[in-house]
Z-matrix of the N, CA and C atoms (Angstrom, degrees):
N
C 1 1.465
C 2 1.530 1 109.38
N 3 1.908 2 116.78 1 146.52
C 4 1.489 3 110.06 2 -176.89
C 5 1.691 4 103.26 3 -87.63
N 6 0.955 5 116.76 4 175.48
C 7 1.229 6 145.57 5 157.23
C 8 1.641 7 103.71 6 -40.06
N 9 1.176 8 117.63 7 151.57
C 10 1.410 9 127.41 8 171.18
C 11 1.432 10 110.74 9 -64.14
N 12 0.808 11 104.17 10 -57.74
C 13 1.841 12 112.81 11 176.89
C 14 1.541 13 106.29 12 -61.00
N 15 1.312 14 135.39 13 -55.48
C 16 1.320 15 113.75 14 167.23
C 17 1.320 16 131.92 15 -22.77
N 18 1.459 17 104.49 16 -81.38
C 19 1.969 18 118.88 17 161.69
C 20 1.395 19 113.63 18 -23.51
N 21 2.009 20 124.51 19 -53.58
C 22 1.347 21 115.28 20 179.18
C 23 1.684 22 109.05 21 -63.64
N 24 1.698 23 122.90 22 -20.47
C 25 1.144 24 124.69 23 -164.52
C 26 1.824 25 100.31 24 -79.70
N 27 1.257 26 102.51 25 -40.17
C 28 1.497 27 95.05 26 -167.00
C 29 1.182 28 94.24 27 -69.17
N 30 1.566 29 133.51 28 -51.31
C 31 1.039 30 133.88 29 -163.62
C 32 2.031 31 125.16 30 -44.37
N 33 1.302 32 97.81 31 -43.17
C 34 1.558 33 126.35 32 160.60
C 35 1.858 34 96.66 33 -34.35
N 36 1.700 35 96.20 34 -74.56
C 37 1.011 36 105.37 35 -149.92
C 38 1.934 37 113.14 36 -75.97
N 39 1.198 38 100.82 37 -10.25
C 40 1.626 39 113.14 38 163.51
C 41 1.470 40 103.38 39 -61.49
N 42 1.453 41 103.11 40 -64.57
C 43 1.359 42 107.47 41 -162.92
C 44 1.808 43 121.21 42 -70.32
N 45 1.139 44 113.51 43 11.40
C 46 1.612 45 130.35 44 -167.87
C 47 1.365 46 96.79 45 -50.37
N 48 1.198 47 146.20 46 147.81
C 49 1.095 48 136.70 47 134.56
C 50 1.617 49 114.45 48 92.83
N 51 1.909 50 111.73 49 -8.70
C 52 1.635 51 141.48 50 -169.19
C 53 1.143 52 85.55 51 -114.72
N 54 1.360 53 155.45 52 -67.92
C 55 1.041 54 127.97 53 -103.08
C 56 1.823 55 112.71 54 -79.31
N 57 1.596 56 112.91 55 -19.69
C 58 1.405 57 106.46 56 173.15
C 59 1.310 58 108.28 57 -80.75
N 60 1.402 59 138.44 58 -34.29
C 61 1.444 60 115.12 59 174.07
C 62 1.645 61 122.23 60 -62.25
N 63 1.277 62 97.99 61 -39.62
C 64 1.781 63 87.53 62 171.16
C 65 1.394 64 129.47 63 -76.77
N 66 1.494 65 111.57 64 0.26
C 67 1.536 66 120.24 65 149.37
C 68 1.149 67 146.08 66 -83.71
N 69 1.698 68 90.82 67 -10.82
C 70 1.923 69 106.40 68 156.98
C 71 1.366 70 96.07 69 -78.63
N 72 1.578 71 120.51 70 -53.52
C 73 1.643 72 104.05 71 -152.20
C 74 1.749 73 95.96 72 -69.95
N 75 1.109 74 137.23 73 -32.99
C 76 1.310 75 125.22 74 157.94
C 77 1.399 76 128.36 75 -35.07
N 78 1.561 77 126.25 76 -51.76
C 79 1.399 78 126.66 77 132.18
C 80 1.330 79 115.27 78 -2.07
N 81 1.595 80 105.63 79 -88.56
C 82 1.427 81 126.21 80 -147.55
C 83 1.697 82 88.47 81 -62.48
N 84 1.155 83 131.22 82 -56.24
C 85 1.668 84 126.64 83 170.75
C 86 1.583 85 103.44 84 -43.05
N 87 1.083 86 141.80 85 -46.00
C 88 1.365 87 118.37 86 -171.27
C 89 0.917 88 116.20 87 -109.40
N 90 1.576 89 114.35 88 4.05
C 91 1.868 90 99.82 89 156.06
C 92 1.632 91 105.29 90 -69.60
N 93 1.207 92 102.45 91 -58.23
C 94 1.988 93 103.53 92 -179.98
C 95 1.258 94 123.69 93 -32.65
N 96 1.674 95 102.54 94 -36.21
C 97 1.879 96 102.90 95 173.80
C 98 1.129 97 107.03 96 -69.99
N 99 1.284 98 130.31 97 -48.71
C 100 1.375 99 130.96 98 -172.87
C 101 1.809 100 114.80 99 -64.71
N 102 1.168 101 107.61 100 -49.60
C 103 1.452 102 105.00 101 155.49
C 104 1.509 103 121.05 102 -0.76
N 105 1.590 104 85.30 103 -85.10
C 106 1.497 105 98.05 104 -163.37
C 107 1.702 106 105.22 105 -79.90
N 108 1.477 107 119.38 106 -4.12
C 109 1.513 108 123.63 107 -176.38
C 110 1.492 109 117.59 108 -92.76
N 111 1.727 110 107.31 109 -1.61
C 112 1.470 111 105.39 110 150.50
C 113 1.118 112 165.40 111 -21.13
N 114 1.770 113 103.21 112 -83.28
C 115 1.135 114 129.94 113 162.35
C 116 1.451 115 111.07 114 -37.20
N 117 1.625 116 122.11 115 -47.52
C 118 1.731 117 126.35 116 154.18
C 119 1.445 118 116.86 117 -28.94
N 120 1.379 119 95.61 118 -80.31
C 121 1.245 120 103.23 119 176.43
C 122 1.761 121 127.46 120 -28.61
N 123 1.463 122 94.12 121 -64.04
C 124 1.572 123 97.85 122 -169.70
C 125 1.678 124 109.16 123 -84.52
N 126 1.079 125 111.83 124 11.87
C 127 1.255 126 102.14 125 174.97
C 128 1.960 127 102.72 126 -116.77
N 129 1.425 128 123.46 127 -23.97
C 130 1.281 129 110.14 128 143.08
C 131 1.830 130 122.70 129 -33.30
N 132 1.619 131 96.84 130 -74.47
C 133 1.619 132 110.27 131 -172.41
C 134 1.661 133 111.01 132 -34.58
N 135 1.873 134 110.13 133 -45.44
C 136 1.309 135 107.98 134 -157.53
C 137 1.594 136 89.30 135 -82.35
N 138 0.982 137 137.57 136 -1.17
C 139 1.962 138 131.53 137 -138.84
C 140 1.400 139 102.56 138 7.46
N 141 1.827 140 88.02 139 85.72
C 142 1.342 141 99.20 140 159.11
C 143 1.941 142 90.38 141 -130.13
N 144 1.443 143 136.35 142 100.73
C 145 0.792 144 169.90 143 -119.28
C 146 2.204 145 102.54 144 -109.83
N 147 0.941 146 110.91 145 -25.39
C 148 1.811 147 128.90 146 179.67
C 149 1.552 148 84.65 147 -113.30
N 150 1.260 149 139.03 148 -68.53
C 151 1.784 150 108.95 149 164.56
C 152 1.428 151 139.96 150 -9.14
N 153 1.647 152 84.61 151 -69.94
C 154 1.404 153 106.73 152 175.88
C 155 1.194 154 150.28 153 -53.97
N 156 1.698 155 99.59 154 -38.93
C 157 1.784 156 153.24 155 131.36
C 158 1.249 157 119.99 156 -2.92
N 159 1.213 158 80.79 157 -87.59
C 160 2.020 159 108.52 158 171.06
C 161 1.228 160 110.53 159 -84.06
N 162 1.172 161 130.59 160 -35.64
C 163 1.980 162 117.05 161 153.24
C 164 1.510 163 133.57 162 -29.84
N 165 1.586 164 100.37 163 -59.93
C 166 1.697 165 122.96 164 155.99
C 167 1.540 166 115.51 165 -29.97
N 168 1.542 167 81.30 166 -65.19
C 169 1.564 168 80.73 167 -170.26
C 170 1.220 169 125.05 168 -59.88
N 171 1.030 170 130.50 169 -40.41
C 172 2.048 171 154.73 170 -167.14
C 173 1.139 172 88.10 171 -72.38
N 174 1.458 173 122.78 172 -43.68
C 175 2.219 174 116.63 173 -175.94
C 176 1.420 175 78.34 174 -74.10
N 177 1.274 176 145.11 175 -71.84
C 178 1.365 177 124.57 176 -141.28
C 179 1.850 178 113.08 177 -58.18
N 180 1.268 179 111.89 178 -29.04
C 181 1.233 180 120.62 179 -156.26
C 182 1.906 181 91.32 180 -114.90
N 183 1.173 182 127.01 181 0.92
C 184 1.466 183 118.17 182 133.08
C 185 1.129 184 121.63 183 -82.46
N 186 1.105 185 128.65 184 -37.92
C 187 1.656 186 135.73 185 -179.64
C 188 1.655 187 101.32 186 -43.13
N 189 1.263 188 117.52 187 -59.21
C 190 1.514 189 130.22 188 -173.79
C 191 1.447 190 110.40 189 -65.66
N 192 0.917 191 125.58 190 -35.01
C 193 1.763 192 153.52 191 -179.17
C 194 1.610 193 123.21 192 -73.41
N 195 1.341 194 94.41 193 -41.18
C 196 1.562 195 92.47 194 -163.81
C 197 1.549 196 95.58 195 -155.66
N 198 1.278 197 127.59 196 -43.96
C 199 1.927 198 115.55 197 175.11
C 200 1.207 199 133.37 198 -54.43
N 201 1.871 200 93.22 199 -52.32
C 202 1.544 201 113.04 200 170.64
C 203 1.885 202 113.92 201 -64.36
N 204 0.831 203 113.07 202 -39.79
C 205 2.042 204 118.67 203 -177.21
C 206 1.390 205 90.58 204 -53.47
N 207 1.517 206 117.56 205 -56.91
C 208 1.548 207 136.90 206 -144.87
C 209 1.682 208 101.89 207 -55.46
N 210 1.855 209 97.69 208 -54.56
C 211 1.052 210 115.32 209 177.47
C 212 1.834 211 126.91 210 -63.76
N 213 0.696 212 123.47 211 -38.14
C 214 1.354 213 160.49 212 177.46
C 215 1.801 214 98.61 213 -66.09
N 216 1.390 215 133.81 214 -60.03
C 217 1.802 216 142.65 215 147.51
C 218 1.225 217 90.10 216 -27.85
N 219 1.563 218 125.92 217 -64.75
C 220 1.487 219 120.68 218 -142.23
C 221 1.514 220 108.46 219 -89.30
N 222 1.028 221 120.59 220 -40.98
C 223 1.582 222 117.41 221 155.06
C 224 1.875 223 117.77 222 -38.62
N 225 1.274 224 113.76 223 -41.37
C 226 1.125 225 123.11 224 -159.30
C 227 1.751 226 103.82 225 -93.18
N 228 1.079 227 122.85 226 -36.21
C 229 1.532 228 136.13 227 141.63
C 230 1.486 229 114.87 228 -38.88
N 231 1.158 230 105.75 229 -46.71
C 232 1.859 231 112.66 230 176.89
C 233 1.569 232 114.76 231 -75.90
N 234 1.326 233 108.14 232 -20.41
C 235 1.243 234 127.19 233 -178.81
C 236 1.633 235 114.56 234 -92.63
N 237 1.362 236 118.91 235 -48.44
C 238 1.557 237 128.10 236 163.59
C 239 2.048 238 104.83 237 -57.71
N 240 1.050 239 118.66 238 -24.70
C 241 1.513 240 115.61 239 179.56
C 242 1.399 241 106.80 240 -89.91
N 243 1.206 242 117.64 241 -46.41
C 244 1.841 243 118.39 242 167.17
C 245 2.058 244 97.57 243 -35.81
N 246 1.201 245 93.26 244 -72.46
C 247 1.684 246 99.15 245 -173.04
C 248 1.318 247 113.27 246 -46.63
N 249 1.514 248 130.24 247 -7.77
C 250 1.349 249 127.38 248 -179.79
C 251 2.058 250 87.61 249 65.19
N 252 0.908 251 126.26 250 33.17
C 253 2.044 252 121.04 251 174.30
C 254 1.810 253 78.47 252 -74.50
N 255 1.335 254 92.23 253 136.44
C 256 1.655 255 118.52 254 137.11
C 257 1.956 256 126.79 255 -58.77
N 258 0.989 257 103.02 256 88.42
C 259 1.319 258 119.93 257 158.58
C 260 1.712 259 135.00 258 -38.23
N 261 1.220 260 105.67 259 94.22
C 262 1.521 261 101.91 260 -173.57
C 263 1.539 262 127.88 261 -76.04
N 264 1.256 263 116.99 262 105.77
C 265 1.775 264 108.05 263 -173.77
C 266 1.736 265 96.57 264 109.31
N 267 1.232 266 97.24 265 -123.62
C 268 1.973 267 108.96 266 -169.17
C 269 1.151 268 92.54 267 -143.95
N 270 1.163 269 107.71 268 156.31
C 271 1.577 270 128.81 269 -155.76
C 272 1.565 271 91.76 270 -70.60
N 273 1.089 272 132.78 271 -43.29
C 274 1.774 273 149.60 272 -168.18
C 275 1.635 274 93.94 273 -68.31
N 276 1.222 275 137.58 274 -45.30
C 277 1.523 276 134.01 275 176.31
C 278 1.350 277 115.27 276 -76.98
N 279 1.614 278 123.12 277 -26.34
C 280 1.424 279 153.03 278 163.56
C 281 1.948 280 116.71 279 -32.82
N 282 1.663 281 73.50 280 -60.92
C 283 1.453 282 99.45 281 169.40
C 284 1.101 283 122.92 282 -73.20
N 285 1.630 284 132.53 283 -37.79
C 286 1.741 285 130.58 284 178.81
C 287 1.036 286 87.14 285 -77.20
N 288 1.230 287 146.67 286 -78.52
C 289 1.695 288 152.82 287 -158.64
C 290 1.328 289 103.22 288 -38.68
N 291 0.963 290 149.35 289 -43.55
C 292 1.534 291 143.22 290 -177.54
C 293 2.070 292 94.77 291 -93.44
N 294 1.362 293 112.44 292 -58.20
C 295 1.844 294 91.53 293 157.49
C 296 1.629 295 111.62 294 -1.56
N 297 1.758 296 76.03 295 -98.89
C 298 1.977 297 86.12 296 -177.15
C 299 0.981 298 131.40 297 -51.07
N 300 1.244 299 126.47 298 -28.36
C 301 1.550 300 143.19 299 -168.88
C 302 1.951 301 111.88 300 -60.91
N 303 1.714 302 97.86 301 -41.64
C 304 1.068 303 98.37 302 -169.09
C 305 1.627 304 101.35 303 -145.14
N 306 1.146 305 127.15 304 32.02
C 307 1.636 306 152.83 305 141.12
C 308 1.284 307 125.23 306 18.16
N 309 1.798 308 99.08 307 -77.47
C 310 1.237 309 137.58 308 171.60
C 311 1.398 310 114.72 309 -62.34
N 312 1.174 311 116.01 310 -47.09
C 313 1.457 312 118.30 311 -173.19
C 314 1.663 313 125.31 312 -82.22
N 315 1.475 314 95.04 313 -14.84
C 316 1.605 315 119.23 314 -179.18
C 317 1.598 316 100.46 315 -78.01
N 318 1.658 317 111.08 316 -57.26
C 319 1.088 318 115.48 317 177.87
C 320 1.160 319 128.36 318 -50.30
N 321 1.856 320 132.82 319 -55.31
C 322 1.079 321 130.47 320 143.34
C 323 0.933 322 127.49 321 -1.90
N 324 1.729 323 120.00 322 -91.90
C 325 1.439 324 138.20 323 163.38
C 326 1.004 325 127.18 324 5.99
N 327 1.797 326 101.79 325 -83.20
C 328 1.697 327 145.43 326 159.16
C 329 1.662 328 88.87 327 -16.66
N 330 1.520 329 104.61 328 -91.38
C 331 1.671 330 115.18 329 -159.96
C 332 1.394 331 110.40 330 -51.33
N 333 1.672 332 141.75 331 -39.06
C 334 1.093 333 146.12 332 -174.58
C 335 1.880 334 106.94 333 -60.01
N 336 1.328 335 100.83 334 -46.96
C 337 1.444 336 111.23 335 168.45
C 338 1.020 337 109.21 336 -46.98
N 339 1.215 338 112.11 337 -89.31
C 340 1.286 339 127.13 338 -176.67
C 341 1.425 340 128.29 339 -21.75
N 342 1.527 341 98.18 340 -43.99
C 343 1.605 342 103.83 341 167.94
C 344 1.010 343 113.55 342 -71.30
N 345 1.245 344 114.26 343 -48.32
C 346 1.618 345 113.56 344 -170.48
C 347 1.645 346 113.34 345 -54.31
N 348 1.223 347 103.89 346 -28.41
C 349 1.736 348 106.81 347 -175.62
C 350 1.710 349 108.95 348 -76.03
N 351 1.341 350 96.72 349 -39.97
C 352 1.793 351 105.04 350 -177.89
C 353 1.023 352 101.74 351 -77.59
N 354 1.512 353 133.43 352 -9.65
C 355 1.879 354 113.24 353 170.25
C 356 1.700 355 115.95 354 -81.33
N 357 1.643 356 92.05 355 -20.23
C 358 1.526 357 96.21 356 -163.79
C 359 1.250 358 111.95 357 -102.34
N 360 1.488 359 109.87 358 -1.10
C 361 1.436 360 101.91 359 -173.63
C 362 1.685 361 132.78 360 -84.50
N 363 1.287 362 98.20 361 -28.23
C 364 1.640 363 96.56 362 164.48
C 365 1.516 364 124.74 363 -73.61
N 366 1.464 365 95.53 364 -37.90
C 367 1.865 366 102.34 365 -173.32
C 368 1.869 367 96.03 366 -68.94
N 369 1.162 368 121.85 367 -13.16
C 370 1.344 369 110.44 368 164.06
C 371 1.351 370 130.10 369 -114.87
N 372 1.324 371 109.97 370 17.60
C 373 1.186 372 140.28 371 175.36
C 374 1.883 373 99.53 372 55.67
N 375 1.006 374 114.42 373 44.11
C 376 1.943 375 142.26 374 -173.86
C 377 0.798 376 133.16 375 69.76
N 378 1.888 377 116.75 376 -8.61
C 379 0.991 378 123.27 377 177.14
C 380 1.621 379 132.08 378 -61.27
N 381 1.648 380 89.54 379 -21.77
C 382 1.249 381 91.79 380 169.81
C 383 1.841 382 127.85 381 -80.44
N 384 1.507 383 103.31 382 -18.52
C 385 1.104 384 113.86 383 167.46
C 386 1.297 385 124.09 384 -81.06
N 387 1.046 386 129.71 385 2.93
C 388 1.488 387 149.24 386 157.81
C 389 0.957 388 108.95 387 -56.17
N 390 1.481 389 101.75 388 -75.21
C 391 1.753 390 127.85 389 -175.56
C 392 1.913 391 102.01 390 -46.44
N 393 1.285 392 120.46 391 -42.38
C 394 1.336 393 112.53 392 -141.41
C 395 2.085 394 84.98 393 -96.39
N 396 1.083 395 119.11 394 -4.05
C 397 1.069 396 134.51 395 -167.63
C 398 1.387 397 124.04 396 -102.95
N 399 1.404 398 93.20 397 -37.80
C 400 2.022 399 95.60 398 135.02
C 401 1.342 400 139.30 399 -67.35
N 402 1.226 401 107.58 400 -57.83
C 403 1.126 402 121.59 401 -177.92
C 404 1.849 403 105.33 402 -77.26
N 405 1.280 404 125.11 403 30.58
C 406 1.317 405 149.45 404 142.68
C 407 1.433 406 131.39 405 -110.35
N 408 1.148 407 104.80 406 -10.06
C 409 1.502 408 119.19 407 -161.17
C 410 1.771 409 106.76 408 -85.26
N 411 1.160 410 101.15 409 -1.01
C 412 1.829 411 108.20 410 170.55
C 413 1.722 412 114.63 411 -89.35
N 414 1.351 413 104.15 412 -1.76
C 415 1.243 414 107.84 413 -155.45
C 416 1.451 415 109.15 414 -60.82
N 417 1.417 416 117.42 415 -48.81
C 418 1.625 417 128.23 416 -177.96
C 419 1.360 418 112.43 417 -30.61
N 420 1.904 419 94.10 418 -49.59
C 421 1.948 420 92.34 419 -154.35
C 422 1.636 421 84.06 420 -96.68
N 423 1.348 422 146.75 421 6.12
C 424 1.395 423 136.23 422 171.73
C 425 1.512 424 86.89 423 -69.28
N 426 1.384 425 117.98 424 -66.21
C 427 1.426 426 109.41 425 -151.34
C 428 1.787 427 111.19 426 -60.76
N 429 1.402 428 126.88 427 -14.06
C 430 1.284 429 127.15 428 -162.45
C 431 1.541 430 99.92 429 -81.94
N 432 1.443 431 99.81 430 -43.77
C 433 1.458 432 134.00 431 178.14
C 434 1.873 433 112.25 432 -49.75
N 435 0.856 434 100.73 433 -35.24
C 436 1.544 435 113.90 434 -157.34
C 437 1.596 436 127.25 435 -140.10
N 438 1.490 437 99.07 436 37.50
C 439 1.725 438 116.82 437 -159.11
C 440 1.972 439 93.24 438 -49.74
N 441 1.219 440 101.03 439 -30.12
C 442 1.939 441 73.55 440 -165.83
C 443 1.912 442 111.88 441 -84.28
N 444 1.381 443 106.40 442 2.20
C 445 1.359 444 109.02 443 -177.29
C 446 2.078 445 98.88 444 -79.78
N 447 1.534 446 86.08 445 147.02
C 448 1.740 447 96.42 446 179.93
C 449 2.004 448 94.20 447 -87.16
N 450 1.348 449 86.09 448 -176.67
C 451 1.812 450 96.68 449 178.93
C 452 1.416 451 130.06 450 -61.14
N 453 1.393 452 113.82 451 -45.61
C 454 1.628 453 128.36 452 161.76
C 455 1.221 454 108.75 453 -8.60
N 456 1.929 455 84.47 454 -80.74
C 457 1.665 456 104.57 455 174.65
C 458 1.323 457 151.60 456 -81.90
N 459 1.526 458 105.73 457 -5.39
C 460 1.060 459 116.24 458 146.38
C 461 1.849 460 128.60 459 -38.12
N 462 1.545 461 89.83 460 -65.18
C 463 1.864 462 108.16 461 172.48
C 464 1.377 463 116.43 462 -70.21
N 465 1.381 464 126.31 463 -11.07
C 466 1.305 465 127.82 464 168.19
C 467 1.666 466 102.05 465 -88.25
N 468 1.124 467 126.03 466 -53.79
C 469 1.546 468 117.61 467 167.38
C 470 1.542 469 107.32 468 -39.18
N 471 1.446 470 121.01 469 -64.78
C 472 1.584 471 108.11 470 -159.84
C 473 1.901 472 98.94 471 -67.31
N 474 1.247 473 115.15 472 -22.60
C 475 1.526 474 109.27 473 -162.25
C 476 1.862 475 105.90 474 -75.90
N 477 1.583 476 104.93 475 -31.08
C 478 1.780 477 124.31 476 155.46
C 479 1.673 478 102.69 477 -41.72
N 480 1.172 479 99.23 478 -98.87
C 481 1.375 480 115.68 479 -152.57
C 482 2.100 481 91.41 480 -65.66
N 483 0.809 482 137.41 481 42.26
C 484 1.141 483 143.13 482 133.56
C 485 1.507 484 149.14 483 -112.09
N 486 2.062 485 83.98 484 9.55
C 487 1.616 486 76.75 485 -166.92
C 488 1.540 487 102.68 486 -105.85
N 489 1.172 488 117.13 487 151.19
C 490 1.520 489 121.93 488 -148.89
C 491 1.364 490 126.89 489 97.78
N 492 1.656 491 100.10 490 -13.90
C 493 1.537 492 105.40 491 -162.31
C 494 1.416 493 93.66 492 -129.24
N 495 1.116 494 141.11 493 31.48
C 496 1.313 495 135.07 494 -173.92
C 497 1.839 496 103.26 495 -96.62
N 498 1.221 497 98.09 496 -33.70
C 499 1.540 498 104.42 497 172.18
C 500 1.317 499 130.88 498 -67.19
N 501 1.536 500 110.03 499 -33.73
C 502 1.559 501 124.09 500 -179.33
C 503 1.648 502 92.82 501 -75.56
N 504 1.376 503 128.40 502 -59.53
C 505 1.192 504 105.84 503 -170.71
C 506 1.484 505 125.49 504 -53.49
N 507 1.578 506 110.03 505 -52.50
C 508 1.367 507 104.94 506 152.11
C 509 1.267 508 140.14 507 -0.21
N 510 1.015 509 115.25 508 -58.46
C 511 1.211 510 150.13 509 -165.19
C 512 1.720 511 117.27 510 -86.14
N 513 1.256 512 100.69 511 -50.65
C 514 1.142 513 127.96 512 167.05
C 515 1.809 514 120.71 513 -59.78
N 516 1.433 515 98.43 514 -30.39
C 517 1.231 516 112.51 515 -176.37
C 518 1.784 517 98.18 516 -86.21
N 519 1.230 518 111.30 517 -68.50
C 520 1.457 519 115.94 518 167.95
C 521 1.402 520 126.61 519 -12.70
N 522 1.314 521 108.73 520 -45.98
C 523 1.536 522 128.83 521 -173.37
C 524 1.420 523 107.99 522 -70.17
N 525 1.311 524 115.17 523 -21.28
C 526 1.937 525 118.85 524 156.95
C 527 1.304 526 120.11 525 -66.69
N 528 1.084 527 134.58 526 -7.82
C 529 1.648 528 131.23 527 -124.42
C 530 1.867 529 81.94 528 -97.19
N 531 1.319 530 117.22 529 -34.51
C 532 1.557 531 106.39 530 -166.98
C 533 1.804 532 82.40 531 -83.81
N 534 0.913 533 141.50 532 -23.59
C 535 1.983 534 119.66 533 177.67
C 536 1.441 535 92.98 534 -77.57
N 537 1.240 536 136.45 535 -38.18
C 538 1.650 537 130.41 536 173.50
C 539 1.459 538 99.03 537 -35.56
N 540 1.265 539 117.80 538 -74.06
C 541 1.159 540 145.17 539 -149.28
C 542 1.694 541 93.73 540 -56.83
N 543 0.789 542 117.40 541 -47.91
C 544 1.601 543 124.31 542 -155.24
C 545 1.508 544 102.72 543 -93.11
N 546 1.434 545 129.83 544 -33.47
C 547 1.153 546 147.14 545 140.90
C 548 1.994 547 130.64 546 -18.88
N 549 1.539 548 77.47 547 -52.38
C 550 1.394 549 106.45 548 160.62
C 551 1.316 550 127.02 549 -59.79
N 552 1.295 551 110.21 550 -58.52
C 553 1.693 552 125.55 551 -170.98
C 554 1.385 553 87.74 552 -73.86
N 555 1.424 554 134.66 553 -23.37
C 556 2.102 555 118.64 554 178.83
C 557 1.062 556 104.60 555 -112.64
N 558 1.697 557 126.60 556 48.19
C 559 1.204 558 136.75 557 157.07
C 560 1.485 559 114.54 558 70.52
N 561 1.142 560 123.25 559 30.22
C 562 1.080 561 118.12 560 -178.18
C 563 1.945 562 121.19 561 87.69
N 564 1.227 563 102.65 562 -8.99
C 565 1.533 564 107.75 563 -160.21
C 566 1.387 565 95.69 564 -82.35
N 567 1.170 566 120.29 565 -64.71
C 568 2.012 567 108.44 566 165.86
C 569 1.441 568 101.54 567 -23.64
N 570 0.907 569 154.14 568 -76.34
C 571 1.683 570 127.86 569 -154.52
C 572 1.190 571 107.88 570 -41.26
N 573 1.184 572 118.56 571 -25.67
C 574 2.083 573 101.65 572 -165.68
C 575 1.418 574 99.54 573 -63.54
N 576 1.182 575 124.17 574 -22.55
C 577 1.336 576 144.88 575 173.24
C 578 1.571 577 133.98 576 -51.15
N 579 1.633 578 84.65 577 -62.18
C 580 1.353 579 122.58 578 -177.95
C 581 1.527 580 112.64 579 -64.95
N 582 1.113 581 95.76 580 -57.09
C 583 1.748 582 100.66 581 -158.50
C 584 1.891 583 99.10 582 -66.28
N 585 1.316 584 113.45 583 -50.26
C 586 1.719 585 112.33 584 161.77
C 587 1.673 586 116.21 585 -11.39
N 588 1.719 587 98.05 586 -63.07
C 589 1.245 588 125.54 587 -163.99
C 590 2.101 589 99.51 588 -79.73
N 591 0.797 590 116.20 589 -32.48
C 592 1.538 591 105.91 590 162.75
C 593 1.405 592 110.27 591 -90.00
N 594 1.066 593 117.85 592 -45.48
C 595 2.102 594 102.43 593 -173.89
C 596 1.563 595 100.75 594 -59.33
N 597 0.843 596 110.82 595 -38.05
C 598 2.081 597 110.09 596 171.06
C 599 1.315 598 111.36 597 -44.89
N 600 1.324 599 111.95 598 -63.29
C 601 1.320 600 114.45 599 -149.12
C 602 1.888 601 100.30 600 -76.91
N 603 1.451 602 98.85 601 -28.63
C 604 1.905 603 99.62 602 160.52
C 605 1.586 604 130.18 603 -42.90
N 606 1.702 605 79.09 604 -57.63
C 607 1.382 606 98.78 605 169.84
C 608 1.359 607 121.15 606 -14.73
N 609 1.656 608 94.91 607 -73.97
C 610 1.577 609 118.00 608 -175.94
C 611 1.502 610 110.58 609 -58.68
N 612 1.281 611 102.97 610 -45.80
C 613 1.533 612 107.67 611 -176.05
C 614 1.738 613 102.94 612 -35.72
N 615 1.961 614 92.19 613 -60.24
C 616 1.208 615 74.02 614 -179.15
C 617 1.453 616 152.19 615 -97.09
N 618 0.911 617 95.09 616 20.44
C 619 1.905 618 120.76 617 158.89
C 620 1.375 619 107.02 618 -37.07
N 621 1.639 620 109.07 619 -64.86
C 622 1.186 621 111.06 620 -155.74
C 623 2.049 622 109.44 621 -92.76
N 624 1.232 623 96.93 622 -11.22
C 625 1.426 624 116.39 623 178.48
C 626 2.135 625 100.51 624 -66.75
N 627 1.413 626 107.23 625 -53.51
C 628 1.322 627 139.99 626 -177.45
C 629 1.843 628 86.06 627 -50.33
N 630 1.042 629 102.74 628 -58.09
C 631 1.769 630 89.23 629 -141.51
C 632 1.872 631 88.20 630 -87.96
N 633 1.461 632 127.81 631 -27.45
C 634 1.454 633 122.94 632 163.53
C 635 1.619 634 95.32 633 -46.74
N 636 1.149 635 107.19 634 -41.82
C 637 2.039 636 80.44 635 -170.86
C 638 1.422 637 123.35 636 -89.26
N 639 1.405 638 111.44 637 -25.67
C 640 1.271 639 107.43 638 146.89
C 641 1.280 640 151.54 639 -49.98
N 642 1.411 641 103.13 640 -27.48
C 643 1.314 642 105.91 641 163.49
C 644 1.293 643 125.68 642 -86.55
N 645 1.353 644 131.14 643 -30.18
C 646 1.512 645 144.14 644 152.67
C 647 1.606 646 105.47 645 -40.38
N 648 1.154 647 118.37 646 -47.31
C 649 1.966 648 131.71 647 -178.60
C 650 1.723 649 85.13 648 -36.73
N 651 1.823 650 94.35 649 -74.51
C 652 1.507 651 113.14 650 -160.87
C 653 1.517 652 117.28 651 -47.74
N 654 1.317 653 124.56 652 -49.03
C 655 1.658 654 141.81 653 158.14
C 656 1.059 655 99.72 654 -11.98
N 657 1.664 656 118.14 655 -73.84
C 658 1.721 657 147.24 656 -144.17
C 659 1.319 658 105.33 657 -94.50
């Protein structure tokens, strides 16, 4: 495995010449969340309380539907540019086309996670949802990786080839925390930025995460 700073280096250097288009399509992902995270919104503001209700819910059940897939394309886009892959169309059709392409299986995924993190997170006061949230966090490029595997195994592959590695990412993630930070103080608008610059540098992570388990496969 490289160094932390490597991964941010390749990542830079993936993104050369990307980094404003994947900060629109970052945009274009969080206008859509917000979209549907309205009805919340404005029915907090008015306290109108059955607004608010049924607002929740429609974000929760877009989130699963349409945020998480969205997100999950865009990782995998960040991941096809690490590889130097040739891109068919524009990076913006790149992204729906793998959407649809693989929809169903994102969604799944998405929700199985998801549960799994919200069962565990109080009785471990989150730590356990941390934990289970790494060692999930391969899931995107398993599924791109591995179109004929169902969901089970999908999350049993990323939960494999993560163990040992739950710390480096960690870690790895940490190493953003001062662009978080700074992100923050400009309202949030650095992330369109940001997040490019971390799903990349995963990417790579998991390149090298990918081929440690492959070669252990081959050993065994």
């Amino acid at each position: 495995m490289k160094m932390y700073s490597e991964y941010r280096a390749q990542a830079r250097e993936t993104l050369s010449g990307r980094w404003n288009e994947m900060a629109l399509l970052m945009l274009i992902i969080s206008f859509i969340a917000v979209i549907f995270a309205t009805p919340n919104y404005v029915g907090v503001l008015a306290e109108l309380p059955w607004l608010a209700m049924s607002g929740s819910g429609c974000s929760l059940l877009a989130a699963f539907l349409i945020t998480v897939p969205l997100s999950y394309s865009f990782a995998n886009l960040c991941l096809a540019y690490a590889r130097r892959e040739e891109i068919e169309g524009s990076y913006l059709s790149a992204l729906f086309r793998d959407f649809a392409d693989r929809w169903s299986t994102y969604v799944l995924s998405g929700l199985l996670v998801g549960l799994l993190v919200a069962l565990i997170a109080l009785p471990t006061l989150m730590i356990g949802a941390i934990i289970l949230g790494l060692a999930y966090g391969m899931v995107p490029y398993v599924i791109r990786d591995n179109k004929e595997m169902g969901v089970r195994e999908v999350l049993r592959t990323s939960r494999l080839m993560m163990r040992g590695h739950k710390w480096q990412l960690f870690v790895l993630e940490l190493t953003f925390i001062g662009w978080v930070l700074l992100c923050i103080i400009t309202l949030g608008i650095g992330l369109l930025w940001l997040q490019p610059y971390m799903a990349t540098s995963y990417a790579h992570f998991y390149e090298d995460v990918k081929a440690e388990y492959e070669s252990k496969q081959v050993q065994a």
